[in-house]
N, C-alpha and C positions, 0 to 999 in steps of 0.2 A: 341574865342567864345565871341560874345559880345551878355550882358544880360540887357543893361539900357533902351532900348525900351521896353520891353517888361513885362505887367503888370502884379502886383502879380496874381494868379491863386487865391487865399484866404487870409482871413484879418480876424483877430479876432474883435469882436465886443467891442465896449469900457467897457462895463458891465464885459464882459470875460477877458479882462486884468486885470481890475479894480480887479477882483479874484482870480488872481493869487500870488502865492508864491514869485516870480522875481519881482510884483510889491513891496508887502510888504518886500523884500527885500532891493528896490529900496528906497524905503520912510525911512529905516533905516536908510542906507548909507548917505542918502543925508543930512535928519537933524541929525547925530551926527557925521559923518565922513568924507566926503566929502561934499557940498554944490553944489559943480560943475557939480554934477550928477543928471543928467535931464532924460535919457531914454539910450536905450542896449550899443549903439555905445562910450558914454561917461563913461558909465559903464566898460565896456570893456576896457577902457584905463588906467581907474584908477588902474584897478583889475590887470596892468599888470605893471604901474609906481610905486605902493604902496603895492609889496606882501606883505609885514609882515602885515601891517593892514589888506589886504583881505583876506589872508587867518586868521587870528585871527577873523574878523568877521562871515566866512562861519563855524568855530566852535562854534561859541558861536549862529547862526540864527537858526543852525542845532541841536543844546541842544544836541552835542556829551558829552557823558557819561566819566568821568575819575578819578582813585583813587587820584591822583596827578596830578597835574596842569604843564604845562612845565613848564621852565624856559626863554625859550624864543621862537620867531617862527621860527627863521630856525638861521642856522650860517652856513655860505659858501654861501650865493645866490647866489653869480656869479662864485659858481664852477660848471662846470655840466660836467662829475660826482661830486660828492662829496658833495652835498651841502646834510645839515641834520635837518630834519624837526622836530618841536616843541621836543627839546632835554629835558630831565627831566622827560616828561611826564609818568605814567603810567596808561593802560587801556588797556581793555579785549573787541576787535571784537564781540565776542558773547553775553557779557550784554548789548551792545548798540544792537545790534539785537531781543535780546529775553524782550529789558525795558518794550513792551505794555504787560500785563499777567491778559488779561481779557477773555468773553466767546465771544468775534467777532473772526470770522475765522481769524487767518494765511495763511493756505497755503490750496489751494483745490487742489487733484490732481486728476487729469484724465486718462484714458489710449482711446486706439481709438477703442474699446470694449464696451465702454458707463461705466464700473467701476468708481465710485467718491466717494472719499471721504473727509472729513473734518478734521481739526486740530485747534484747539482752540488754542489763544494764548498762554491760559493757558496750553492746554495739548501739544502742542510745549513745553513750558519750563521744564512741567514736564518729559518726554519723555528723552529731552537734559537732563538734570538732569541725569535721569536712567541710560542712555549710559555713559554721565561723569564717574559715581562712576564704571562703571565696568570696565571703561577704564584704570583708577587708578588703578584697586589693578591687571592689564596687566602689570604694570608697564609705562603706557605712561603717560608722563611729558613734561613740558616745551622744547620744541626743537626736539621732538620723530618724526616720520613722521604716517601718517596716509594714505591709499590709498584708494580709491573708483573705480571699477570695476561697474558702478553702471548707470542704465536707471534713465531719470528725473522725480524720484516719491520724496516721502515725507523723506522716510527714509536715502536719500544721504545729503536731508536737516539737517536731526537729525545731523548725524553722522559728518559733517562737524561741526557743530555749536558745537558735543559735543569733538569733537577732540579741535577745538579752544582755548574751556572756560579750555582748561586744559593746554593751550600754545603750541600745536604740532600745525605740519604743513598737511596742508591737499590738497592733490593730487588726481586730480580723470581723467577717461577714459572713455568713452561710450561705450556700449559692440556692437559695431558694428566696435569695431577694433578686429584687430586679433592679436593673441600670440605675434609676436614677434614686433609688432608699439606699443603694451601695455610694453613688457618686455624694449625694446627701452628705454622707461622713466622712470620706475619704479626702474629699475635697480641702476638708478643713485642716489635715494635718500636711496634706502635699508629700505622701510619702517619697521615699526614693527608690525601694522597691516594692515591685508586686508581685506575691506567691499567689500562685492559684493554679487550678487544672482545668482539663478538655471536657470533662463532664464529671455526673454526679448522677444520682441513682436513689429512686423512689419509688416504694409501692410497685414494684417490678418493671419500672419503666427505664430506662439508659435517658436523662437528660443534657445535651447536649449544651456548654454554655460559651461556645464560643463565639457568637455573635453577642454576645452579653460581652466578654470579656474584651470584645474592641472596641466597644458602646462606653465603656468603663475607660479603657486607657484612649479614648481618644478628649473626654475631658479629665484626666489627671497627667497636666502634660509635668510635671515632677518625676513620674516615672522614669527612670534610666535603665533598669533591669525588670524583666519578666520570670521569674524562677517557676518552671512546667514541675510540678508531681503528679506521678501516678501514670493515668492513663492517658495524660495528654502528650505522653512522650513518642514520638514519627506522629505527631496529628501537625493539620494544618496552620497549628498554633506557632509553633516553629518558627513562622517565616515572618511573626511579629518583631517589630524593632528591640531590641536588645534579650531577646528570648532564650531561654537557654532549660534545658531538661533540670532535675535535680542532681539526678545521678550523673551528668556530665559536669555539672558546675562545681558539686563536694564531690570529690577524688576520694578515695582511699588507696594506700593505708591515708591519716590524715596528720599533718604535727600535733604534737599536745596542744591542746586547747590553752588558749590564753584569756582568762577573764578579766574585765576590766570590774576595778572594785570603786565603787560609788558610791555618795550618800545615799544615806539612809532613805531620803524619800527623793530620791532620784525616780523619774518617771520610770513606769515600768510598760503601764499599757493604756489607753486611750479606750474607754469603753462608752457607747452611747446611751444617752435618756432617748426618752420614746418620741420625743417630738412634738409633742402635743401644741406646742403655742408655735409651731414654726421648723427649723432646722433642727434636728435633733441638736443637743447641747454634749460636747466632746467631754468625757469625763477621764482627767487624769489620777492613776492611782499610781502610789511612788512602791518600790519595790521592798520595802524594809514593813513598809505597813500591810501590806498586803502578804509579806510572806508570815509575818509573827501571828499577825491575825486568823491566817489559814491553820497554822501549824496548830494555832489554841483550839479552832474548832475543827478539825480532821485526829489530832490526838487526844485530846479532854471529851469534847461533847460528841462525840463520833467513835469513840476508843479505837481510831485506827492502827495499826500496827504493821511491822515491817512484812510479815509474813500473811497478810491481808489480800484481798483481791475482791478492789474494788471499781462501779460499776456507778454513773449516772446517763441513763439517757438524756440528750441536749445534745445540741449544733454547739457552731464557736462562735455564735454571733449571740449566746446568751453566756451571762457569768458564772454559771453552773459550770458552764467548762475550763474555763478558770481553776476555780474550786479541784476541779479533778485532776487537776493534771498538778497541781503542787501535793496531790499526795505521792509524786516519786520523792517528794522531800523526808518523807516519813521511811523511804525506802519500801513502800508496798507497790504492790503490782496494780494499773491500772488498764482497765479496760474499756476500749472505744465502741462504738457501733455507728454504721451509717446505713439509712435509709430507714422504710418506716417498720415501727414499732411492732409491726400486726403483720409484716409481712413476710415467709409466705404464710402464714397462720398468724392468729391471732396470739397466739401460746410465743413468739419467735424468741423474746425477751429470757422468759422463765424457763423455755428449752435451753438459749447459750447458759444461763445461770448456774443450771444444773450441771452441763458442759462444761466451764470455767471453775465450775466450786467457789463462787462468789459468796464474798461473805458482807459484805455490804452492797445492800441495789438502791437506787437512789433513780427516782421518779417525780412526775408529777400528780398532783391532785386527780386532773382529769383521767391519767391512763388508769391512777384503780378502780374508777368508777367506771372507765370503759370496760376493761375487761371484768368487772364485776355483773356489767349488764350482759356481755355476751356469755356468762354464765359460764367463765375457766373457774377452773380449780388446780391450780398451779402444785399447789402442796399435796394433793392426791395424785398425779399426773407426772410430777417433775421429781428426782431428787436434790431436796433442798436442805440437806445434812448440812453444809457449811454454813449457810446464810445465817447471818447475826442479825442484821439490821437494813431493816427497810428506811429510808431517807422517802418525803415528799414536802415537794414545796411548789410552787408558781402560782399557788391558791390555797384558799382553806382548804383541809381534810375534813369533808363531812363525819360526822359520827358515825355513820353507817357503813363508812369505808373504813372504819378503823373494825367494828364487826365481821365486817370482809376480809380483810387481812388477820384476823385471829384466827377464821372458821376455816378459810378456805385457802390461804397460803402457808403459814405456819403460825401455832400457837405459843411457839418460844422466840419470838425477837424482838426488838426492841425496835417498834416503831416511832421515828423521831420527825414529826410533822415540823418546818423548821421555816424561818421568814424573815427575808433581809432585802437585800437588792443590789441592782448594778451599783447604785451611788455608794454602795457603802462597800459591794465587792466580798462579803460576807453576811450575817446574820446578826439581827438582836435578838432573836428565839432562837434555840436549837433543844436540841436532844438531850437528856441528861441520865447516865448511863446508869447513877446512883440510883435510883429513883425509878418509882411506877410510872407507867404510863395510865393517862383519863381519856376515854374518848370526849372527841372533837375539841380537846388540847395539844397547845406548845407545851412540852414537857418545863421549860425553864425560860428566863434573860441569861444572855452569853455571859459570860464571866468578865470582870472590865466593863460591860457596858451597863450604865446607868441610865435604863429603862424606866420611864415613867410615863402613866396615861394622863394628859393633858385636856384640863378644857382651855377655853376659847382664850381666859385672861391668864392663861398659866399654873392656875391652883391645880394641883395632883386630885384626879375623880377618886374617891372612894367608892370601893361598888360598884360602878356602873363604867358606860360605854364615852370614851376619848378619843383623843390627836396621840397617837404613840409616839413618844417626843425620849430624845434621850438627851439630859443633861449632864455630863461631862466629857470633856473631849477623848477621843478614841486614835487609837495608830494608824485603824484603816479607813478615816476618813479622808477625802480626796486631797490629791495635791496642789487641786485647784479646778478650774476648767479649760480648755483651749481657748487660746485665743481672746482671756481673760485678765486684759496685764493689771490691771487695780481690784480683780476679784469680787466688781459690781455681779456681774451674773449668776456666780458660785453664792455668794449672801444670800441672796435675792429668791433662790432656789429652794433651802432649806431654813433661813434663817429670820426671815422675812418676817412671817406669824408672829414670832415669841425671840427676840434677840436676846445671842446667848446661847439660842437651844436648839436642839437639832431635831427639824419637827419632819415626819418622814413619810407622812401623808396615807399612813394607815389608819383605820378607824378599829380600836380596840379594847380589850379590856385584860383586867389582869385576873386570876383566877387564886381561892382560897388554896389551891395548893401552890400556888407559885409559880403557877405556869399563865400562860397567855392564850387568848383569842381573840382571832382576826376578822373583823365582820365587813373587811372588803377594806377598795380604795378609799379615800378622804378628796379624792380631787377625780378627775374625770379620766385616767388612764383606763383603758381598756385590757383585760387579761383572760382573752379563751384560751384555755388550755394552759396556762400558764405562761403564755408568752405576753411580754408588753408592747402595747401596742399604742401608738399616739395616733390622736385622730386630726392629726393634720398631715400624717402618712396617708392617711384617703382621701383629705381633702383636695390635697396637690393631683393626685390620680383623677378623680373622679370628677370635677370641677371642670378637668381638661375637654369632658366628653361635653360637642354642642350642643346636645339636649338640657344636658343638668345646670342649671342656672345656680343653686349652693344646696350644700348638705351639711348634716349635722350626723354624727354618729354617735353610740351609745351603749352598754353593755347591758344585757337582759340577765339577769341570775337567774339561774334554774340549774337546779340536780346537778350544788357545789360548785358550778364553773360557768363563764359569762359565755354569751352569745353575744356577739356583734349585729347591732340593725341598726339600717342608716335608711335614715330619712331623706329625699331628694325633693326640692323644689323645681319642676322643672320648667325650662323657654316655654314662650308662648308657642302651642300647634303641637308640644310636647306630649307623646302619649308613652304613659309607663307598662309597658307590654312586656312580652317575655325574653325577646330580642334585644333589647332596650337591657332588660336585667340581666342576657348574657353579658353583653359586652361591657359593663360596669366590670361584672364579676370578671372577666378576663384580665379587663386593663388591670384588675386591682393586684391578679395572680401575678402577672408578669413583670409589669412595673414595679411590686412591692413585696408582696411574698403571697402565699395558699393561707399565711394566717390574718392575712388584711380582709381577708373575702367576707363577707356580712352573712351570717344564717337569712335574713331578710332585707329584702329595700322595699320600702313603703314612700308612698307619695304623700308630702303636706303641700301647703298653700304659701306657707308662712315659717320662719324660724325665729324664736324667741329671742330678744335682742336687750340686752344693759342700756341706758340711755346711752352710753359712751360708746354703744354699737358694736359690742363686742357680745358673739352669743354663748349662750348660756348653756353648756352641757350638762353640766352639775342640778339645773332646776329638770329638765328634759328626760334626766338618767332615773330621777326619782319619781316623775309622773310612770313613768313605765316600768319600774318597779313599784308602784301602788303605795308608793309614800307621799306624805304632804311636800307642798313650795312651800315653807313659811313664811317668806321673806318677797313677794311677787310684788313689792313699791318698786324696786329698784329696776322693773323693764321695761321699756318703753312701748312693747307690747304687750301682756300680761294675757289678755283672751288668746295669741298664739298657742297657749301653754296646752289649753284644751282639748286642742285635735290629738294630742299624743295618750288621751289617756280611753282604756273602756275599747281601745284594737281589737276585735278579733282576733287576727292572727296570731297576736304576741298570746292570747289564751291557747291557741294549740299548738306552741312551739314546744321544741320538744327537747 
């Protein structure tokens, strides 16, 4: 793919740089630390020839909050694993998020009901506060776990901030999964308590999750406390073993908050991989790497600012939410949404937008190409005076959505197509506020991370398409994984390919301007619509039903974003009818989530199998995207491969 002909689609105006965070950042750097740095591309090299100085200066630009000072920045840089960031240090994730404690909003949250409400910084801390003390005399302390079952409202905000400021760890799940993709994760850490509520709300419907939520705590017998938010407060949730409202459990007024201050990469939160080979794998991320890393990309590559008000669509069971709720660390105002996107109108998003005066909105791939087909026009339709910057990530941003977003949402902002993931809990691409945007480019590599496209033996590809692999160790890379005590599984994961190197399973390239493109997974995870999806989340579902003897699943590209089709071999007497495909499709909803559900299920005979009998998604993903097997020695059935290719149906998917 060659992108040097072709001229930026937008250019920030000199005044708009001259404003930004990345400039004043820039002007630091250059007069007290480097000299040599003139604008992103030099910037970027320093920030990756000189980590200890860059990153000591992203804490000190960033005014991270700390009871004790390190002792030094990192010790091990050139191990990865093993390298250990600002060692000495102690500090509390939650004082640095709760430091603004004035009466400008924190957090406004919405539902797609038109329900709003407001949270003062102030009554954020107080709130947090309330929850801390009761969380305390539950007994939860430094290292406890904490779980959220929880839609993206204000109170998963509380309840994580207040689990933090007490030093547990805080796991959460969107209630659009089912029993046992909840139980799957939950299990592994054994929390001590469980936040969640009585229901949840989609696409205009009241879903009710409380035969979920007994299904749940009847195999997590670790559970000791049930904390009720929201609307499950007089439900029959109540009368569960150690259950208790929110608002009865945190009191106000509340004592002053007491944070416990902890190392640097003191766990912070337990986030999951998709599952793909089995049990989702528990990903720990420690609280010091995960807040400096946030802060770099929410204030440098995002130019957030205190008086900001920003915006990602996402559940709490993806890291996007993560991501958003440490911009109260920046002191800007953020805002929640629950339920769907389009609901009661397609327009529902770009109406609150206009509503909020949102200046950063942060989406997926798929929603602009959704509402690019239903033919909105946001920027004629809404007022969209505030909005700076568009965010999309969960997939590539076609070119033609970047088109869309100039013509028909606004022609002054700064679209930042951006790409990282749970394991790393932020980005090696993001936005770069200096600089033009190209369509169907990553504007930039994050600053610190040392980004390189890899072939197979390790040599750096010039020109062409790699393993996006980053060679030097990073702050926000995991603390490890659960239940990992020699850190066999955490290797094994990312480091396996190219030891040393941190290979992240994107297939990419890097672009004459400096930016990046992402031409999909490198390994067999599934992502419609931007969610990740492991295909032994369907297998465990689907397997269960007695007709289906095995299946294999798959992503279909088309127009930017995957479609799910699963393949079923079924029992003998087994007929694939349409009853047959409902109740696949049910179990898939209920037991796992509405994103596990397949656009198709097609009947084989046969599944493609390694001699060592392990099947082959990866050969199966590429017959049906109309690429070669080159490598078909290593299957023990190789003619299987055939029935997958030359489908009908996958020609008129849509």
């Amino acid at each position: 793919m060659s992108h040097d002909a072709e001229p930026p689609i937008w250019t920030p105006s000199a005044q708009r740089v001259l404003e930004t965070n990345m400039t004043r950042y820039l002007r630091m750097v250059r007069e007290n630390l480097a000299p040599a740095v003139v604008d992103y591309p030099s910037l970027h090299r320093w920030s990756i020839e000189e980590p200890e100085t860059f990153w000591r200066s992203v804490w000190s630009f960033c005014g991270i909050r700390a009871m004790r000072e390190a002792d030094a920045v990192v010790s091990g840089i050139g191990m990865m694993p093993g390298a250990r960031w600002f060692p000495g240090a102690r500090l509390s994730f939650a004082e640095n998020l709760l430091s603004r404690n004035d009466d400008n909003p924190a957090i406004i949250s919405r539902d797609e009901s038109g329900n709003r409400t407001i949270l003062t910084h102030r009554e954020l801390r107080e709130r947090v506060a309330a929850l801390a003390a009761a969380l305390r005399e539950d007994g939860v302390g430094a290292g406890e776990r904490v779980a959220g079952f929880l839609p993206n409202v204000a109170p998963t905000v509380i309840a994580m901030l207040a689990a933090n400021s007490l030093g547990a760890v805080w796991s959460s799940c969107s209630p659009d999964f089912g029993v046992n993709a909840v139980v799957d994760r939950f299990a592994q850490i054994a929390p001590r308590v469980l936040v969640t509520t009585g229901e949840s709300r989609y696409a205009g419907k009241r879903i009710s999750l409380g035969d979920r939520i007994r299904g749940i705590l009847d195999r997590l017998p670790s559970v000791r406390r049930v904390v009720l938010a929201g609307s499950a407060e007089g439900s029959a949730l109540r009368s569960l073993p150690g259950a208790v409202t929110m608002d009865e459990h945190a009191r106000l007024p509340a004592p002053p908050i007491e944070f416990a201050y902890l190392p640097f990469d003191h766990p912070l939160y337990v986030m999951y991989s998709s599952g793909t080979t089995g049990i989702p794998k528990g990903i720990v991320h420690g609280a010091g790497g995960t807040l400096i890393q946030h802060l770099k990309e929410l204030m440098l590559h995002t130019d957030v600012k205190p008086d900001d008000t920003i915006f990602y669509y996402t559940t709490c069971g993806w890291m996007m939410w993560n991501w958003l709720v440490s911009s109260l660390a920046v002191g800007a105002t953020i805002v929640l949404y629950d339920g769907s996107p389009v609901h009661p109108s397609a327009d529902a998003l770009w109406r609150m937008a206009a509503e909020e005066g949102i200046t950063v909105f942060g989406t997926s791939a798929a929603y602009l190409s959704a509402v690019e087909k239903a033919g909105l026009s946001p920027g004629r339709d809404h007022d969209l005076s505030r909005l700076r910057t568009i965010l999309s990530t969960g997939a590539p941003l076609a070119p033609r959505s970047y088109d869309y977003v100039y013509g028909s949402i606004k022609d002054d902002v700064c679209l930042s197509s951006i790409s990282g993931g749970t394991d790393i809990i932020s980005c090696f691409g993001l936005g770069n506020p200096l600089g033009p945007v190209y369509r169907g480019e990553i504007p930039c590599r994050g600053l610190g991370m040392k980004v390189e496209i890899l072939d197979e033996t390790g040599r750096p590809v010039s020109g062409g398409k790699g393993e996006l692999c980053c060679t030097l160790a990073f702050p926000s890379m995991p603390v490890g994984f659960w239940n990992d005590p020699d850190g066999r599984r955490y290797r094994a994961a990312y480091f396996e390919k190219l030891p040393g190197v941190w290979c992240h399973g994107d297939y990419a390239e890097l672009t004459v301007h400096g930016g990046l493109v992402i031409h999909g997974r490198s390994d067999a995870v599934l992502n419609p619509g931007g969610v990740r999806i492991g295909t032994a989340e369907i297998y465990r579902v689907v397997e269960r039903i007695p007709e289906v003897r095995e299946s294999i699943a798959v992503g279909r590209q088309r127009d930017g974003d995957v479609r799910v089709i699963l393949f079923v071999v079924l029992a003998a007497g087994a007929t694939l009818d349409e009853p047959l495909r409902e109740r696949i499709r049910q179990a898939l909803k209920t037991e796992a989530s509405p994103r596990h559900v397949p656009s198709l299920i097609l009947q084989v005979t046969e599944i493609p199998r390694t001699i060592s009998g392990k099947i082959v998604e990866l050969a199966v993903h590429r017959v049906v995207n109309g690429q070669p097997v080159e490598n078909r020695d290593v299957l023990a059935n190789p003619e299987a491969l055939d029935q997958f290719a030359g489908i009908p149906e996958l020609k008129d998917l849509a």
